[in-house]
C-alpha positions, -999 to 999 in steps of 0.1 A, spaced: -581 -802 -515 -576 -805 -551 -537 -798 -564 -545 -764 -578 -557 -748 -542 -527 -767 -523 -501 -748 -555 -519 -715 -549 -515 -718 -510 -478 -727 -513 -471 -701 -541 -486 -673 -514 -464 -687 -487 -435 -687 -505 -431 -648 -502 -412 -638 -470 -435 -609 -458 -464 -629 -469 -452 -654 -446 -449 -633 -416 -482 -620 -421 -497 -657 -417 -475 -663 -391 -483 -633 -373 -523 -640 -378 -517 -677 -366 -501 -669 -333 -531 -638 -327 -556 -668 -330 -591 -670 -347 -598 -636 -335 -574 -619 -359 -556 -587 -357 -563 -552 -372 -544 -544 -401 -525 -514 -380 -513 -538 -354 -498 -567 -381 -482 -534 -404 -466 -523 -371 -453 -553 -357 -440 -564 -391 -428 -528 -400 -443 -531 -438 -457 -502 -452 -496 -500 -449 -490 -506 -493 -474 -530 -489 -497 -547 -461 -524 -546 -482 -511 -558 -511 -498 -590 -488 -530 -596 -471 -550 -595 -506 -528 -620 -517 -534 -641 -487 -570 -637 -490 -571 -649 -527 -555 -679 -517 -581 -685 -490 -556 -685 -460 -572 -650 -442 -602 -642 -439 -612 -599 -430 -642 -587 -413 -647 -549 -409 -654 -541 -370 -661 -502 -368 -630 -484 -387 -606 -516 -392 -603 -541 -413 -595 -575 -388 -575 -604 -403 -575 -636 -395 -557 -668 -407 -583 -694 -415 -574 -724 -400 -592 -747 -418 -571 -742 -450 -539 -744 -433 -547 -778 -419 -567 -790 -451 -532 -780 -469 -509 -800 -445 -535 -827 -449 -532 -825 -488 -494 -828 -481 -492 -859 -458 -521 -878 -477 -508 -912 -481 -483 -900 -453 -454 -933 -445 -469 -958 -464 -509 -948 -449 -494 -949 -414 -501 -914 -404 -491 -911 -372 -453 -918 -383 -460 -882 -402 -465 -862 -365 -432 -835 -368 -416 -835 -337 -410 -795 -323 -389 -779 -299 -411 -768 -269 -396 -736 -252 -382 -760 -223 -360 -773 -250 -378 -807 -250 -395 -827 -285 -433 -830 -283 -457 -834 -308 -468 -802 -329 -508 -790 -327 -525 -772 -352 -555 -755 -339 -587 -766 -352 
């Protein structure tokens, strides 16, 4: 990933409702979501929805396919992970595994974060 991509990523991120949205279209998995449900279970105005998604989309972290009627959005994966890559290049002195966040599983116990493929 070349600097530029990784600053357009971040800089789409670093929007609160923007980061819902890829947040939202993370946890749904690479099947997406229609546009309806995320603008309901975010409460943004349909506007406003769109406007966030297209952002999203230019800096490649959803992808849309039309099924029928709705537009379906999905977070694409492979940018997310090629960005966290980008960021822990070089990670600890090239010992990557040192890099591995530690995350509060729902028992309340650390374990290793995944990022889906």
């Amino acid at each position: 990933m070349k600097k530029q991509n990784a600053v357009a990523i971040l800089a789409a991120l670093a929007q609160g409702s923007r980061l819902d949205v890829f947040r939202l279209l993370v946890e749904a998995g690479p099947e997406g979501m229609p546009a309806g449900h995320v603008a309901t279970a975010l409460r943004l105005p349909p506007s406003a929805l769109s406007f966030h998604l297209d952002r999203l989309r230019t800096a490649g972290l959803v992808s849309v396919r039309r099924d029928g009627r709705s537009l379906i959005y999905a977070a694409r994966f492979e940018a997310m992970n090629a960005l966290v890559a980008y960021l822990t290049d070089h990670c600890c002195q090239n010992r990557p595994e040192l890099c591995k966040p530690k995350v509060r599983s729902a028992g309340g116990r650390k374990r290793e974060a995944r990022i889906p493929a």
